[in-house]
N, C-alpha and C positions, 0 to 999 in steps of 0.2 A: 367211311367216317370213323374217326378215333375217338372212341367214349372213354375216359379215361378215369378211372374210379380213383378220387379222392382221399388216401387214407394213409397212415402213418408204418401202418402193420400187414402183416399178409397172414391175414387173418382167414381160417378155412372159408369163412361165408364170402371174403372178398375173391377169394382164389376160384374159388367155386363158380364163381359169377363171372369172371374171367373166361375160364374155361367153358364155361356154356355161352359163349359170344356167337348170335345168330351170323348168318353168311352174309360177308358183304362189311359187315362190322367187325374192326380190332379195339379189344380191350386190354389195356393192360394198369396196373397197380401206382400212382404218380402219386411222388409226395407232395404236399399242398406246394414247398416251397421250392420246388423242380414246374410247376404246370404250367407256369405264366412263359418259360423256355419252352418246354414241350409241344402244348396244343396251337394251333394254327384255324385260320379261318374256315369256316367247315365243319371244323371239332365238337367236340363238348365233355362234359364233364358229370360226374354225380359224387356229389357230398358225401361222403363217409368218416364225417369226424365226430365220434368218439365225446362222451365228457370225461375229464380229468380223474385221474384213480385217487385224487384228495377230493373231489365232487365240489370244486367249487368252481367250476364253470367247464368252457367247453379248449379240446385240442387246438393247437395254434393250426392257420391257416383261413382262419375266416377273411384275413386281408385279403387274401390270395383271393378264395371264391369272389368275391365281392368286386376285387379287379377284374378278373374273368369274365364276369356278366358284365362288367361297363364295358368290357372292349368288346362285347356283340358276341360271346362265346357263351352255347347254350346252355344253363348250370342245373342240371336235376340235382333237389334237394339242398336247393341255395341258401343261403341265408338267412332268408326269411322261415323257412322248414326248421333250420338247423336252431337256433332259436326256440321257436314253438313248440318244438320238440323235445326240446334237452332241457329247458326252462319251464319247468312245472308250474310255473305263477303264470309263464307266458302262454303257456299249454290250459291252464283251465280260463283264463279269458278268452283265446280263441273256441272254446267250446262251448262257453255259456254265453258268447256274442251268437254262434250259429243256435241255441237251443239244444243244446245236444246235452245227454243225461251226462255227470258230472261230479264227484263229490263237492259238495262247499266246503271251500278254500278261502283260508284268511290267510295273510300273512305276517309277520309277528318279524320288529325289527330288534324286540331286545326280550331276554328273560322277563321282564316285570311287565310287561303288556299285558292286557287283559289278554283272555282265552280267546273270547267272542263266543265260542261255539260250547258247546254243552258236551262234555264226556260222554261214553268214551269218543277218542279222538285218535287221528294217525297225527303225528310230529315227521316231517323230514324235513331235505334239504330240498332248495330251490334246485339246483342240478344234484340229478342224485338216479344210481343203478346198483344193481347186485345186490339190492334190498340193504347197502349202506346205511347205518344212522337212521334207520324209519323205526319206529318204538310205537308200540300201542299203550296208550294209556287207557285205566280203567274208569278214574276219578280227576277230578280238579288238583288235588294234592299230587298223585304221581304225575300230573301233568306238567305242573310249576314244579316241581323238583327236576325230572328230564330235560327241561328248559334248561333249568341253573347247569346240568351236566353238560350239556352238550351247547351252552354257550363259549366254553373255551375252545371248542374248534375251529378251525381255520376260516371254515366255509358258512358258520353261525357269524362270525365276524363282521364278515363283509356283507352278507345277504341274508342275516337274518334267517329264521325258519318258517317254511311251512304248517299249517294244523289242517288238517283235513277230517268231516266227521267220519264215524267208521262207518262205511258198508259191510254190514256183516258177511263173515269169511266161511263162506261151505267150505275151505280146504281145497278150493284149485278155480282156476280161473280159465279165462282162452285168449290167446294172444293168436291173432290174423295178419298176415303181412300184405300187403297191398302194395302193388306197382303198375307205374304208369294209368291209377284210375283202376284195375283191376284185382281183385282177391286172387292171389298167386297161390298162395300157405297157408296153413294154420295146426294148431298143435294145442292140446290141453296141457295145462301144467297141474301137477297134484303137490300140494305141499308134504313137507315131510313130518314123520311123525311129530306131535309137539309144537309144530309148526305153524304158525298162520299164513306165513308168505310164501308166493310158492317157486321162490326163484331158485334155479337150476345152483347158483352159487350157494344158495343156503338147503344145499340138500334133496330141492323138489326134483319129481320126474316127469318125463314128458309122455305121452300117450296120445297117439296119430285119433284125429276125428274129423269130419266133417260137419264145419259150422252152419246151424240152420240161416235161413235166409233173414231173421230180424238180425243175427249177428253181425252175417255180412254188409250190410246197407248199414249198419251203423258204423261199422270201422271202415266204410266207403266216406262214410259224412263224415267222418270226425279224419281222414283222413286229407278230406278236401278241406277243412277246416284248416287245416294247419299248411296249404298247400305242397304236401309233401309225394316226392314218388317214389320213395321206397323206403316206406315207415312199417313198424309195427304197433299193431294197436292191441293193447290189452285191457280184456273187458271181462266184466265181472256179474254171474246170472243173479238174478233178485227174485225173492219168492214169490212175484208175481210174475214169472215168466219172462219179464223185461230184461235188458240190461244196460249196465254202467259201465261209461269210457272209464277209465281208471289214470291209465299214464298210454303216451305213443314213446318209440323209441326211434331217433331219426339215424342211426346204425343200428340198426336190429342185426341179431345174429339168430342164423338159422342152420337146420341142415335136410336131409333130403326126407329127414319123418317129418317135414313140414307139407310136401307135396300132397296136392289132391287129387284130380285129373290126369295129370302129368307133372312131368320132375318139376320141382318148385323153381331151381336156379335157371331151365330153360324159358318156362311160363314168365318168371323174371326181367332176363334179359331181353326176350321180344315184346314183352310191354316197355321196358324203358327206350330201348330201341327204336319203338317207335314214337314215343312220347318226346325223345330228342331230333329225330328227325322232322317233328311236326312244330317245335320249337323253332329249329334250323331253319325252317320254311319259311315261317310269319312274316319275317321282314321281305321277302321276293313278293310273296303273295299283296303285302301291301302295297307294292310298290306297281304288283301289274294292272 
């Protein structure tokens, strides 16, 4: 079978995943708009598209997925993932449709909208990474002021912002990667000094840990939630020992201080591996 990974870039996480292709399977790197020539009955594919580095939605090639799946070629991280995933509006409905922990989420189509939510508050974009345009506000005043800023953006334009209440921020979070159904990875992130967010792009660092078991089971749920098979779920502890889904990422990038049991990108590919093969199946299996 040829699993053919989805994506624009050759990007170390996608390369990596390449090269750990269990025996029997070839993987190799297909741009969204080469796949519909490439892959063959048999095949399959997994989404790795990216949102936009202006964050106002996602990489081209979703036509492509979308064709793929209607012509019976099996798509990890299709569409529907890709979506959920990278769409933060679309991303806290599918969480608070399953019950899964959540911040409330309004969304706000113009600066002069009410708040809804009571300060402090997070502001971002509806697609949005690298801790892009997310602003903490303290009060109602710097809240409608950030609004008036960051409505001349591209991506306030068309889709309006997010407001999210704050979950307050210990200074580092845990993102768990999950594939095919399975917790593959996971990595603490520490913000950087001054910092409340703790993305690797703004600074933060990363620190190898092993997530306890309520962790796991919730970025198993919230990753079923979003039917995704190779998402990252970043979740946030609460001072009552619980935790909050925050955001998934339906291109997570990872490296091998993700692993825990074993290398992360092998534990990977043999769960998507088999997750596309059991895809691949469904339709025989109905038929016998």
């Amino acid at each position: 079978m040829h699993l053919a990974v989805l994506a624009h870039r050759e990007t170390e996480t996608n390369l990596r995943l390449v090269e750990a292709a269990p025996r029997g399977i070839e993987m190799s790197i297909v741009c969204p708009a080469e796949s519909l020539n490439v892959l063959r009955p048999g095949d399959a594919a997994l989404g790795r598209l990216d949102v936009l580095p202006t964050v106002d939605g996602i990489e081209s090639g979703t036509w492509e997925i979308a064709r793929l799946a209607a012509e019976g070629v099996p798509v990890l991280n299709g569409l529907a993932t890709l979506l959920a995933t990278h769409d933060k509006l679309h991303t806290a409905r599918a969480l608070v449709a399953m019950g899964l922990p959540h911040p409330r989420t309004v969304h706000l189509l113009g600066p002069g909208a009410p708040l809804q939510i009571d300060p402090p508050v997070v502001i971002k974009p509806r697609y949005g990474s690298w801790g892009r345009d997310v602003v903490l506000c303290h009060d109602r005043a710097q809240a409608e002021a950030e609004l008036e800023r960051l409505a001349a953006r591209t991506w306030f334009k068309r889709q309006g912002a997010l407001v999210q209440e704050l979950i307050p921020p210990p200074g580092h979070d845990l993102r768990i990667v999950v594939a095919g159904g399975s917790v593959v990875g996971a990595i603490q992130r520490i913000a950087a000094h001054g910092e409340w967010r703790t993305n690797v792009a703004l600074g933060g660092v990363r620190r190898p840990v092993s997530p306890p078991v309520a962790a796991r089971e919730l970025a198993l749920a919230a990753a079923a939630a979003t039917e995704g098979d190779l998402v990252g779920v970043d979740l946030l502890p609460t001072p009552d020992g619980s935790w909050v889904v925050l955001e998934l990422n339906g291109a997570v990038e990872f490296t091998e201080e993700y692993s825990l049991d074993r290398d992360v990108f092998v534990a990977a590919t043999e769960a998507l591996a088999a997750a596309a093969s059991s895809l691949r199946d469904e339709p025989l299996a109905a038929l016998a």
